[in-house]
PDB file of N, CA, C and O in Angstrom:
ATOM      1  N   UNK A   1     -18.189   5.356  -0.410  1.00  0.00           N
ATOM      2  CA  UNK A   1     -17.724   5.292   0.952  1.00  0.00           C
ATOM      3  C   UNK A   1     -16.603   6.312   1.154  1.00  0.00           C
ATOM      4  O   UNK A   1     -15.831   6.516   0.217  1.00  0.00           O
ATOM      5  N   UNK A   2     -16.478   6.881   2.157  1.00  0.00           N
ATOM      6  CA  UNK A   2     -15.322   7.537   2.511  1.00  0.00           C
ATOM      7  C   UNK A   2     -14.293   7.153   3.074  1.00  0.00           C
ATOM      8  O   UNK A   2     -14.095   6.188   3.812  1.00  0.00           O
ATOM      9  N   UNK A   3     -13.228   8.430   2.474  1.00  0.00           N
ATOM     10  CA  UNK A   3     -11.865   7.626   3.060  1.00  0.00           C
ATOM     11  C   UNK A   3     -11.690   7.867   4.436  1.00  0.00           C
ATOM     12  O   UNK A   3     -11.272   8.969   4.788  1.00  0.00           O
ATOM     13  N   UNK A   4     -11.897   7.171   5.097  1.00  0.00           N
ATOM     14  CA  UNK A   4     -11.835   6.991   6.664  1.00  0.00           C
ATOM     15  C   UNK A   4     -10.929   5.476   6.968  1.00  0.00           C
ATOM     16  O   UNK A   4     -11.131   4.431   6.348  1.00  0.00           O
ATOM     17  N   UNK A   5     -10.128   5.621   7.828  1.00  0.00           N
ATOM     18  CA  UNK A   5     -10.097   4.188   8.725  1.00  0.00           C
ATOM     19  C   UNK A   5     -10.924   3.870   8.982  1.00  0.00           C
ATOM     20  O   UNK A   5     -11.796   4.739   8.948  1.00  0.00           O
ATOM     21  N   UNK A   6     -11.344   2.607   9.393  1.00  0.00           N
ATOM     22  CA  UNK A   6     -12.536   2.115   9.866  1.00  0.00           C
ATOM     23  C   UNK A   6     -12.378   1.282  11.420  1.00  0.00           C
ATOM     24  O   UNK A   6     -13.260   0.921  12.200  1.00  0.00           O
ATOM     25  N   UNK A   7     -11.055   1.166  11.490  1.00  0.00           N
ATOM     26  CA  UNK A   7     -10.383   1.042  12.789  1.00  0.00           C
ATOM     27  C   UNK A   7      -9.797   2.194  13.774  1.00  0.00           C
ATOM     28  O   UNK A   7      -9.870   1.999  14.987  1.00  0.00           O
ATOM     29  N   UNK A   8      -9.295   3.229  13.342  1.00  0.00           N
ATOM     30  CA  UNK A   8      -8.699   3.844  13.977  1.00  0.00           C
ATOM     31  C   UNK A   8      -9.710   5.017  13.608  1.00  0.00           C
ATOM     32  O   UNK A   8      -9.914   5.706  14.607  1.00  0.00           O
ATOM     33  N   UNK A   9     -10.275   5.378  12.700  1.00  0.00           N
ATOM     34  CA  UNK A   9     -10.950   6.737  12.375  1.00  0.00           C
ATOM     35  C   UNK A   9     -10.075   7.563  11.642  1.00  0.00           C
ATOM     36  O   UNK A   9     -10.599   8.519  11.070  1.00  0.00           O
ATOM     37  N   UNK A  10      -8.679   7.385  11.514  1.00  0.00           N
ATOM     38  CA  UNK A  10      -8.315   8.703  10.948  1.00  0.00           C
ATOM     39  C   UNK A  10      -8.787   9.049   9.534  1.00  0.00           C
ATOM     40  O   UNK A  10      -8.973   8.045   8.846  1.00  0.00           O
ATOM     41  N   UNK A  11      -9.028  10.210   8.930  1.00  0.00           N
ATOM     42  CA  UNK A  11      -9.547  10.887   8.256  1.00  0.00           C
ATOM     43  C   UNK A  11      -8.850  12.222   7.395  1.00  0.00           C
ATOM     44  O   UNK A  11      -7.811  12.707   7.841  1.00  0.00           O
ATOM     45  N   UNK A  12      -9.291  12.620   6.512  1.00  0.00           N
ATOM     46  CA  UNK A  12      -8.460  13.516   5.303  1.00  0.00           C
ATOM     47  C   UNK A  12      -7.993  14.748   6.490  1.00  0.00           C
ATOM     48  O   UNK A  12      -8.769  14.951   7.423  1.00  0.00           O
ATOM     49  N   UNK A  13      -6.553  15.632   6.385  1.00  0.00           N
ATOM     50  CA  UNK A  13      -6.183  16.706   6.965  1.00  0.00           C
ATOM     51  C   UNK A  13      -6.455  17.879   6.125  1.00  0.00           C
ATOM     52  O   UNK A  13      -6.797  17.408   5.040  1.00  0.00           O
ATOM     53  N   UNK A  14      -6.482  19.105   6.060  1.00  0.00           N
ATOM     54  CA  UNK A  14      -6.031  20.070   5.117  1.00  0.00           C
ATOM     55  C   UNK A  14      -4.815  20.657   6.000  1.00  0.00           C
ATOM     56  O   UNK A  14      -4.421  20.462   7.150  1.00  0.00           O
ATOM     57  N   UNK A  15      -4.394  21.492   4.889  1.00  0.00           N
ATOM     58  CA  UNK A  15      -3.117  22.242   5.032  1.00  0.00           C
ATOM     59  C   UNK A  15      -3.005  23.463   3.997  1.00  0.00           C
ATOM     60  O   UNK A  15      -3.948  24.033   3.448  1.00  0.00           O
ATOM     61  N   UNK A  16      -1.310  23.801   3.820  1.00  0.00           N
ATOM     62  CA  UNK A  16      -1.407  24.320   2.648  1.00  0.00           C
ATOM     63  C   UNK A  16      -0.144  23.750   2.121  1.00  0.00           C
ATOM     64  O   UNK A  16       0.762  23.215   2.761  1.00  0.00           O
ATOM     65  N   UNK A  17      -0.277  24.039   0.319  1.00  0.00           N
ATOM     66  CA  UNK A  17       0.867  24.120  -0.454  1.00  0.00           C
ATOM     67  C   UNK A  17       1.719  25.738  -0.341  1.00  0.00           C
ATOM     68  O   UNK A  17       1.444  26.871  -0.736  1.00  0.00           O
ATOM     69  N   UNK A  18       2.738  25.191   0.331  1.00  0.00           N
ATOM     70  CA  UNK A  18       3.691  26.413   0.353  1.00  0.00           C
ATOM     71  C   UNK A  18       4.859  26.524  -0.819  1.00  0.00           C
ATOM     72  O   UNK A  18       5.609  25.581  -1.073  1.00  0.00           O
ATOM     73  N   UNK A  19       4.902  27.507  -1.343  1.00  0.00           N
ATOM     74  CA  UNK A  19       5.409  27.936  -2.817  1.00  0.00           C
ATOM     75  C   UNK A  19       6.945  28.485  -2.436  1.00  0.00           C
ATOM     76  O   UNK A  19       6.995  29.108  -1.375  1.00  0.00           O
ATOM     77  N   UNK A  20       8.166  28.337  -3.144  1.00  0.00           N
ATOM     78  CA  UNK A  20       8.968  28.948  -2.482  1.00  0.00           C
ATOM     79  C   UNK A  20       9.107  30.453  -2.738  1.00  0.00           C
ATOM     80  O   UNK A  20      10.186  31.034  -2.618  1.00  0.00           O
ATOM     81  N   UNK A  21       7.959  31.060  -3.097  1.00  0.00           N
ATOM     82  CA  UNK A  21       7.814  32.485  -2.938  1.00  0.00           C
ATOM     83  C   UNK A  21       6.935  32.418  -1.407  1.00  0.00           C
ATOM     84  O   UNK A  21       6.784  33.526  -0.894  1.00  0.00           O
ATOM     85  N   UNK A  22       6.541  31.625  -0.889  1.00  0.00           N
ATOM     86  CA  UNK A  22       5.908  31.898   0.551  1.00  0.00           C
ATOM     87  C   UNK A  22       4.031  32.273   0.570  1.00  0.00           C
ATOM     88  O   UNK A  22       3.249  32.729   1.404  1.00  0.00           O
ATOM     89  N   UNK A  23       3.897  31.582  -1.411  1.00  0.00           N
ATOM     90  CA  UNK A  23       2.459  31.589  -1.649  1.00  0.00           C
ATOM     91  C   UNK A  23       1.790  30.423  -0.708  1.00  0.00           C
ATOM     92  O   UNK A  23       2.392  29.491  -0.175  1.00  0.00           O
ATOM     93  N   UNK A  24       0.683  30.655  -0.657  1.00  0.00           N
ATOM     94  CA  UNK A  24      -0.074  29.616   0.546  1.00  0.00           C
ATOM     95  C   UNK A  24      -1.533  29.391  -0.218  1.00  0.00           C
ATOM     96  O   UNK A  24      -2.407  30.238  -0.028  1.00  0.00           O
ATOM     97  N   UNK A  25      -1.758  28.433  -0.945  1.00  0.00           N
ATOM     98  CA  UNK A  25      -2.905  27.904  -1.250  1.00  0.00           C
ATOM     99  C   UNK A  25      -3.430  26.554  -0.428  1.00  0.00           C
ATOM    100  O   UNK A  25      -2.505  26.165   0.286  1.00  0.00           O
ATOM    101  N   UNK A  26      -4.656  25.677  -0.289  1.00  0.00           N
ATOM    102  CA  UNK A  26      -5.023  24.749   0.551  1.00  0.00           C
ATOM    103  C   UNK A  26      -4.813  23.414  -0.312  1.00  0.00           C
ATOM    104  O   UNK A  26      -5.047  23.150  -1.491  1.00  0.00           O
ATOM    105  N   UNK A  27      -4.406  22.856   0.496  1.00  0.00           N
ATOM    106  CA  UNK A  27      -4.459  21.004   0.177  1.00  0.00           C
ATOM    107  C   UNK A  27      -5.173  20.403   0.725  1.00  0.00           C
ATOM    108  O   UNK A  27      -5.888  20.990   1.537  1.00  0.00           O
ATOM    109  N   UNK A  28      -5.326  18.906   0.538  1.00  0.00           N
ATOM    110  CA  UNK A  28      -5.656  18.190   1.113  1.00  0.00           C
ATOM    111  C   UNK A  28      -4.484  16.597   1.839  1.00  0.00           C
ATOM    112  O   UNK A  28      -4.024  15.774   1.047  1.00  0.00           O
ATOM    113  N   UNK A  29      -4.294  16.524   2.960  1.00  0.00           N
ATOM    114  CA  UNK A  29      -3.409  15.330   3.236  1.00  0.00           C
ATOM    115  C   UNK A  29      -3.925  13.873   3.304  1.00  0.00           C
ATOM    116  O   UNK A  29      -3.560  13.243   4.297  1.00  0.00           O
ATOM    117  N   UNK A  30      -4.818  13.152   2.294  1.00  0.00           N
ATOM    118  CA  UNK A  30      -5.101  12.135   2.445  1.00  0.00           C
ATOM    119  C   UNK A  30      -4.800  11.224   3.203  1.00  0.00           C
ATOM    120  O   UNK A  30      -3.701  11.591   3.619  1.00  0.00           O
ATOM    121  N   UNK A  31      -5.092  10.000   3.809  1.00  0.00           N
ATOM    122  CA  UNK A  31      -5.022   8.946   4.665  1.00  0.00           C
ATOM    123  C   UNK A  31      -4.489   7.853   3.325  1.00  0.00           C
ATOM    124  O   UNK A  31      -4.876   7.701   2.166  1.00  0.00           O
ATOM    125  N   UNK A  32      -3.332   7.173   4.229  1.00  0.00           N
ATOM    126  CA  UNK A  32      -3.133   5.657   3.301  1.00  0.00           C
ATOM    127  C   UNK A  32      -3.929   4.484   3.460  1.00  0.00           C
ATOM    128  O   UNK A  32      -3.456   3.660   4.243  1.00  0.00           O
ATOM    129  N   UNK A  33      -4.708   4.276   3.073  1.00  0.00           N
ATOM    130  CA  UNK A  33      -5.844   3.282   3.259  1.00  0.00           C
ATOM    131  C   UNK A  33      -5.567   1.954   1.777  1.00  0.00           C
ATOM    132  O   UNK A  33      -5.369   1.949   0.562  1.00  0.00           O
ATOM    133  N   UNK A  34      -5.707   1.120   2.774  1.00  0.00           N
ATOM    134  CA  UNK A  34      -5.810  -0.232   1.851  1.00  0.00           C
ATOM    135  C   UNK A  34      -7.018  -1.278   2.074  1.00  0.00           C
ATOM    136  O   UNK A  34      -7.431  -1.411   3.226  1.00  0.00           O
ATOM    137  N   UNK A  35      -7.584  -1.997   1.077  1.00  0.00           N
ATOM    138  CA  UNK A  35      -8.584  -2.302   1.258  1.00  0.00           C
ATOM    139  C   UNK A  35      -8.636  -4.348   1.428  1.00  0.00           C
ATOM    140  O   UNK A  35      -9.034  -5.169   0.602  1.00  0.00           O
ATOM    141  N   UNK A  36      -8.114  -4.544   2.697  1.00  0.00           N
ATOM    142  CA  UNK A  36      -7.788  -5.744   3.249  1.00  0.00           C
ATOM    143  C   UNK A  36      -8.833  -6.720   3.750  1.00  0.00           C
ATOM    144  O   UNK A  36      -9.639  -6.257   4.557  1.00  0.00           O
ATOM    145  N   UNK A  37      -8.968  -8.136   3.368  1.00  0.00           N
ATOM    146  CA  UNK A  37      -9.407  -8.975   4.001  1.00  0.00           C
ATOM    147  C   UNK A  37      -8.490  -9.860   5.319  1.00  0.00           C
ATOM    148  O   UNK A  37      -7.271 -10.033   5.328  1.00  0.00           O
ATOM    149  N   UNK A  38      -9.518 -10.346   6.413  1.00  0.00           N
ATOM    150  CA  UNK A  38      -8.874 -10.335   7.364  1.00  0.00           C
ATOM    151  C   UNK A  38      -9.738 -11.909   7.971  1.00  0.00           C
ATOM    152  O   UNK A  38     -10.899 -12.176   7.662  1.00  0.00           O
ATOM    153  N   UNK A  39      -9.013 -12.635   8.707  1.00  0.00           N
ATOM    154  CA  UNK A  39      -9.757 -14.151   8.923  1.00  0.00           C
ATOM    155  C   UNK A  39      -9.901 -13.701  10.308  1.00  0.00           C
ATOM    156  O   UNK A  39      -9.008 -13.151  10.951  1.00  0.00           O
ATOM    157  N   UNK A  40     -11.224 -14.000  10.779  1.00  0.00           N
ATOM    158  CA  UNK A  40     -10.909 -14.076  12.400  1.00  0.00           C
ATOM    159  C   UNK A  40     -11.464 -15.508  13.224  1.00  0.00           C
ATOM    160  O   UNK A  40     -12.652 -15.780  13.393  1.00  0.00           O
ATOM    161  N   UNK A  41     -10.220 -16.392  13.715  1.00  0.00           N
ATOM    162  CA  UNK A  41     -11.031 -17.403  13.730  1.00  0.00           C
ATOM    163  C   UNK A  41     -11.596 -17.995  14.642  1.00  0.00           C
ATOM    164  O   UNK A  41     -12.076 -19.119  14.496  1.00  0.00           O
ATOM    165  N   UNK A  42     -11.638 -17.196  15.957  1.00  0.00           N
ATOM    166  CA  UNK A  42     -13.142 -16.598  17.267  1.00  0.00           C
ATOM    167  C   UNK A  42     -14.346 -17.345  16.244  1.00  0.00           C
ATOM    168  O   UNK A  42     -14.844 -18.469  16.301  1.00  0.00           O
ATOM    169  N   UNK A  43     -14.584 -16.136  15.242  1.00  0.00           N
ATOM    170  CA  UNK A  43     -15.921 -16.439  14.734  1.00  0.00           C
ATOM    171  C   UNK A  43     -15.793 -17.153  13.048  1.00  0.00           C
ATOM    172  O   UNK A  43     -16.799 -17.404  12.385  1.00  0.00           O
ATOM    173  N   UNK A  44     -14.735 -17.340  12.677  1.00  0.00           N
ATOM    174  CA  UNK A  44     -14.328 -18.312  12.062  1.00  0.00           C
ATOM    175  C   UNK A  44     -15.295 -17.800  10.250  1.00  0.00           C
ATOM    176  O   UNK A  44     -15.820 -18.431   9.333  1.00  0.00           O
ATOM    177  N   UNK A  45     -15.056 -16.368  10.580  1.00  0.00           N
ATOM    178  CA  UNK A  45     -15.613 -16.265   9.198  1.00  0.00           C
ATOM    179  C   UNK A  45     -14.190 -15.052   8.617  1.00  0.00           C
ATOM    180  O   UNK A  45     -13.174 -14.841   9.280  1.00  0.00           O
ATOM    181  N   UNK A  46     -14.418 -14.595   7.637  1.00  0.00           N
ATOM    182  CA  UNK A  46     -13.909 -13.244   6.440  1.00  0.00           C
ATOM    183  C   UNK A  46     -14.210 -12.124   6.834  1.00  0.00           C
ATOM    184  O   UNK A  46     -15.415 -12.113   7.086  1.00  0.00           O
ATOM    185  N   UNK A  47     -13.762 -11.206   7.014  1.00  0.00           N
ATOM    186  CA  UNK A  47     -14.208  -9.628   6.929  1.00  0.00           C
ATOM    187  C   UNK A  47     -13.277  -8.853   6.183  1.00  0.00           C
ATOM    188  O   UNK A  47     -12.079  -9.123   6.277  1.00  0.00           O
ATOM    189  N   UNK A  48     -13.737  -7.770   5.331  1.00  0.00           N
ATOM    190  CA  UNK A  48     -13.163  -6.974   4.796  1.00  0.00           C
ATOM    191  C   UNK A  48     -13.394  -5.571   5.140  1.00  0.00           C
ATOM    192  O   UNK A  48     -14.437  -4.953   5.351  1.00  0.00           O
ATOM    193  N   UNK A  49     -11.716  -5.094   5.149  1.00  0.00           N
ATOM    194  CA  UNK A  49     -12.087  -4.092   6.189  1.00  0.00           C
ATOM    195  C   UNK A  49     -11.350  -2.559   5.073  1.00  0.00           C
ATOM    196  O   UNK A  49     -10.905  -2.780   3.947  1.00  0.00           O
ATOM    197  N   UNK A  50     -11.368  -1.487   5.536  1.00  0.00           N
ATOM    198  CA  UNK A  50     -10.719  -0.325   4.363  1.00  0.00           C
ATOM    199  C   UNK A  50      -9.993   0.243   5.691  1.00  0.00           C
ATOM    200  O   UNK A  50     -10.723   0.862   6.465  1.00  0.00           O
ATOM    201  N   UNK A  51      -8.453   0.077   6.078  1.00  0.00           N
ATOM    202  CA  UNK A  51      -7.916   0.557   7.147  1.00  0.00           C
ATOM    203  C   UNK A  51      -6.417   1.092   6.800  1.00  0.00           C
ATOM    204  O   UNK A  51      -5.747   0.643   5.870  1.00  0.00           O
ATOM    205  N   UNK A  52      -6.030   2.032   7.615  1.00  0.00           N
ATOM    206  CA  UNK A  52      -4.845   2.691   7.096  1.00  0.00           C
ATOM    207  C   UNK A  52      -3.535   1.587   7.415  1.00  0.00           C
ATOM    208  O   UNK A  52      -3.609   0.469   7.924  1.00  0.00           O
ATOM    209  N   UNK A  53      -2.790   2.041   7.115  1.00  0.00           N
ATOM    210  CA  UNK A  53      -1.082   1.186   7.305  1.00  0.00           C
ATOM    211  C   UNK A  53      -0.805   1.370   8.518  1.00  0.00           C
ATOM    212  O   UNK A  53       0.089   0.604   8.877  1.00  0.00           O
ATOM    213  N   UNK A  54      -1.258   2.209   9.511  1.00  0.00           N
ATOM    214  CA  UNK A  54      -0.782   2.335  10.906  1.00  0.00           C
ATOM    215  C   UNK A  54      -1.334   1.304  11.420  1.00  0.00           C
ATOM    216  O   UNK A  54      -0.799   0.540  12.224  1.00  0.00           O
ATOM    217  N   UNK A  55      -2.747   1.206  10.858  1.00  0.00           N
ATOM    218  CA  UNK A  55      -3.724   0.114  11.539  1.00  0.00           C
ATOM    219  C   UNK A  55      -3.182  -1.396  11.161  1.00  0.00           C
ATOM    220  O   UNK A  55      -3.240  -2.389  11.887  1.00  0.00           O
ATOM    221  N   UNK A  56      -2.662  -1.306   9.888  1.00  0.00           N
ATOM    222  CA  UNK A  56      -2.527  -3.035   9.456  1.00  0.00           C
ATOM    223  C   UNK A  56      -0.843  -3.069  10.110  1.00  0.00           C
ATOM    224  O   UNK A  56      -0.208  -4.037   9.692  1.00  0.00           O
ATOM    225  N   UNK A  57      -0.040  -2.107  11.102  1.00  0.00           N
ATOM    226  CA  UNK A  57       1.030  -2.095  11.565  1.00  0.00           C
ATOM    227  C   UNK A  57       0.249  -2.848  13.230  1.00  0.00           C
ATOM    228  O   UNK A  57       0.660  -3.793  13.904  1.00  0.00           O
ATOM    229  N   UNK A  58      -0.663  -2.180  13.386  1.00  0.00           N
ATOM    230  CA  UNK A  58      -0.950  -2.430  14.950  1.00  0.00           C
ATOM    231  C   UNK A  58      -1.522  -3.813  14.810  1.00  0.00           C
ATOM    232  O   UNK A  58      -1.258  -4.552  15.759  1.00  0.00           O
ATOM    233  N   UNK A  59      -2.429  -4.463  13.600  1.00  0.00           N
ATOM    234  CA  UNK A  59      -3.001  -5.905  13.763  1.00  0.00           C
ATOM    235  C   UNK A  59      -1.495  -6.535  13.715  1.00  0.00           C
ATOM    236  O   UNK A  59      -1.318  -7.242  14.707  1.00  0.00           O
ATOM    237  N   UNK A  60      -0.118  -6.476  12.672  1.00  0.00           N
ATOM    238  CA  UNK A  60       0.729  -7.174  12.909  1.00  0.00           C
ATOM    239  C   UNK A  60       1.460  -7.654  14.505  1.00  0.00           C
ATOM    240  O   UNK A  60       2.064  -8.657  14.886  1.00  0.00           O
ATOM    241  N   UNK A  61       0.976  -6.168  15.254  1.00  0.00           N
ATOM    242  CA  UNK A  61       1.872  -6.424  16.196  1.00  0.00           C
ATOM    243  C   UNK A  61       1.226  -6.634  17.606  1.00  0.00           C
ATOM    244  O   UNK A  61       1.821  -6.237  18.608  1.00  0.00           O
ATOM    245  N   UNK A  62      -0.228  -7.380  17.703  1.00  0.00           N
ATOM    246  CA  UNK A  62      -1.517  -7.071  18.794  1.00  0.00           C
ATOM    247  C   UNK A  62      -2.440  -8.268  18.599  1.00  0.00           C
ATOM    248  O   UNK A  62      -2.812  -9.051  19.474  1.00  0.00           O
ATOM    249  N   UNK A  63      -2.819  -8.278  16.999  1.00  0.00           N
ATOM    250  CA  UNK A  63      -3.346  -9.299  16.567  1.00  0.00           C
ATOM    251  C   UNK A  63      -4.977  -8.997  15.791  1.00  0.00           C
ATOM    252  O   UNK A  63      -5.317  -7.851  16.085  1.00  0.00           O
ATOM    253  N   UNK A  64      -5.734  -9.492  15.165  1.00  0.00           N
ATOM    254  CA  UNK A  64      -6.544  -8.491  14.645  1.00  0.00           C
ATOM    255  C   UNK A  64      -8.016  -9.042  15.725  1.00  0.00           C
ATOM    256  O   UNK A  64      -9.077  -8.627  15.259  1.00  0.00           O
ATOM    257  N   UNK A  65      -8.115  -9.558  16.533  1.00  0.00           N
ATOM    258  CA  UNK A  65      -9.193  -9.492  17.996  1.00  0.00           C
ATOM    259  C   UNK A  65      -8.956  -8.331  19.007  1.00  0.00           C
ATOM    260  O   UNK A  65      -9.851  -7.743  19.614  1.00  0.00           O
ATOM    261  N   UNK A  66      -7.206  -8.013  19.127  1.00  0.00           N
ATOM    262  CA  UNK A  66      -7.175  -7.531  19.886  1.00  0.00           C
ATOM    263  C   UNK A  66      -7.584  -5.883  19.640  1.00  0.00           C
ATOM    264  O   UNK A  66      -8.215  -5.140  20.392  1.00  0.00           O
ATOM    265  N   UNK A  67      -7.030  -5.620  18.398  1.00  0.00           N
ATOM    266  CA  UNK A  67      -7.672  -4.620  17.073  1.00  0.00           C
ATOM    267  C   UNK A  67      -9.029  -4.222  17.227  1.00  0.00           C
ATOM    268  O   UNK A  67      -9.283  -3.079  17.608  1.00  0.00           O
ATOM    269  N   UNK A  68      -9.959  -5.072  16.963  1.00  0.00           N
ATOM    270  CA  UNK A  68     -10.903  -4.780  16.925  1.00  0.00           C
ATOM    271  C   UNK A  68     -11.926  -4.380  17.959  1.00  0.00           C
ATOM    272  O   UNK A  68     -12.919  -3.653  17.998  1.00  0.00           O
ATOM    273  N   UNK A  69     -10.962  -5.518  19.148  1.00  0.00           N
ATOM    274  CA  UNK A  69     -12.032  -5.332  20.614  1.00  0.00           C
ATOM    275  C   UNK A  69     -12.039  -3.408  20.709  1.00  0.00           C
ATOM    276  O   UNK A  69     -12.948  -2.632  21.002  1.00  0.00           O
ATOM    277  N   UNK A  70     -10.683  -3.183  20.339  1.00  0.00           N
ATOM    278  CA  UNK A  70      -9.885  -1.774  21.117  1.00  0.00           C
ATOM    279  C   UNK A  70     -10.995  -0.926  19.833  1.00  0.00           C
ATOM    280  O   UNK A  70     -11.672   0.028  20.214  1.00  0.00           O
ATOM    281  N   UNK A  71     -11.061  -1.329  18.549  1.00  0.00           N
ATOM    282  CA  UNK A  71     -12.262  -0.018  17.907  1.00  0.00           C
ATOM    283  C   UNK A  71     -13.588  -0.215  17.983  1.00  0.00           C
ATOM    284  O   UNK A  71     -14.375   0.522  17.389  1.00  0.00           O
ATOM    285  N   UNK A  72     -13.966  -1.230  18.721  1.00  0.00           N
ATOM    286  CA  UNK A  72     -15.299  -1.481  19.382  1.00  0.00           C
ATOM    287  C   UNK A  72     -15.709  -0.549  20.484  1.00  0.00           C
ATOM    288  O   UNK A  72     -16.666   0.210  20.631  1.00  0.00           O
ATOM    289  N   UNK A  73     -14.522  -0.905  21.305  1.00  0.00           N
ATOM    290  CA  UNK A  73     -14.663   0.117  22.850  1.00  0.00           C
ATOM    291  C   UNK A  73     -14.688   1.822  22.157  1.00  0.00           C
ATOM    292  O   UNK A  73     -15.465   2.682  22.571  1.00  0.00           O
ATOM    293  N   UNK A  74     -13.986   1.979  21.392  1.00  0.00           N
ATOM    294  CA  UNK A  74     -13.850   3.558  20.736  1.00  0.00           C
ATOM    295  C   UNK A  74     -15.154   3.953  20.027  1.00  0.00           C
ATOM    296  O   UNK A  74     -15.488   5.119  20.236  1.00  0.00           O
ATOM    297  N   UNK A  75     -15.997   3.203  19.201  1.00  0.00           N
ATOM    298  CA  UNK A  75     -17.160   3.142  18.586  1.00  0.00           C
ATOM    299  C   UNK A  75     -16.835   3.109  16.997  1.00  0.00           C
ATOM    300  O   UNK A  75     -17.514   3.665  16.134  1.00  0.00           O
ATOM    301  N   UNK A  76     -15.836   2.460  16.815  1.00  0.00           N
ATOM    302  CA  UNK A  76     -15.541   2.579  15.252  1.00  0.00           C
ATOM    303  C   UNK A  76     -16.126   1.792  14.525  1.00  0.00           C
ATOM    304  O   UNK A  76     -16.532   2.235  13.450  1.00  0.00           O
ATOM    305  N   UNK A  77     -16.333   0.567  14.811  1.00  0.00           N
ATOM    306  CA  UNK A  77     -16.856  -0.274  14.782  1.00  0.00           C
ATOM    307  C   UNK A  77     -18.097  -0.566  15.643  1.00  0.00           C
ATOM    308  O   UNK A  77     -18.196  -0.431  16.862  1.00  0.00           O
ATOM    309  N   UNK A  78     -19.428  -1.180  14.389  1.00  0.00           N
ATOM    310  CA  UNK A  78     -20.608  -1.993  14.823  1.00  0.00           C
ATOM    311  C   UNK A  78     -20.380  -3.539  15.453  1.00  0.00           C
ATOM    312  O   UNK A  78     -19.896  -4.578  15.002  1.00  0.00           O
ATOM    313  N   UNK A  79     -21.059  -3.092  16.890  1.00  0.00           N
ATOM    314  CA  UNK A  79     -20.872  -4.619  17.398  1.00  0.00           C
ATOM    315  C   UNK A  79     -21.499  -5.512  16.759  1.00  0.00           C
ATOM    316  O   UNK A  79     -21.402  -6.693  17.092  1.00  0.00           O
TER     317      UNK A  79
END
C-alpha cells in the first residue's frame, strides 16, 4: 500500500538536499502516517485507517463522522 493519507490524501513531496557548499541533489519529504484503529458508533463497528497526524489532529478536534463525512464528499474515501 502506499504512503498516502487516506483521509486527507496527502502524499510524498520531493525537494532537494542543500549542501552548505550550495550542492543540490533530490529528496524525498515523506508524510507522517500512523496506522490507527478508530470506533464509529453510527455503525457501531472498527475501522482501521493509515492517516497522517494532521488528520488524527482534525478527528480530535471535529470528531471522526465528521472526518469522514468531509473525505467522502472529497472522494478519499469509498462510500
Amino acid at each position: 500500500m502506499s504512503r498516502v493519507c487516506e483521509l486527507t490524501g496527502k502524499k510524498a513531496m520531493t525537494g532537494n538536499h542543500v549542501s552548505h557548499a550550495l550542492n543540490r541533489r533530490k529528496r524525498k519529504f515523506n508524510v507522517n502516517l500512523i496506522k490507527k484503529r478508530f470506533y464509529i458508533p453510527e455503525e457501531d463497528k472498527w475501522i482501521t485507517l493509515k492517516v497522517s497526524t494532521s488528520a488524527l489532529k482534525n478527528i480530535n478536534k471535529k470528531g471522526i463522522t465528521a472526518v469522514l463525512k468531509e473525505a467522502r464528499e472529497k472522494g478519499f474515501l469509498k462510500k
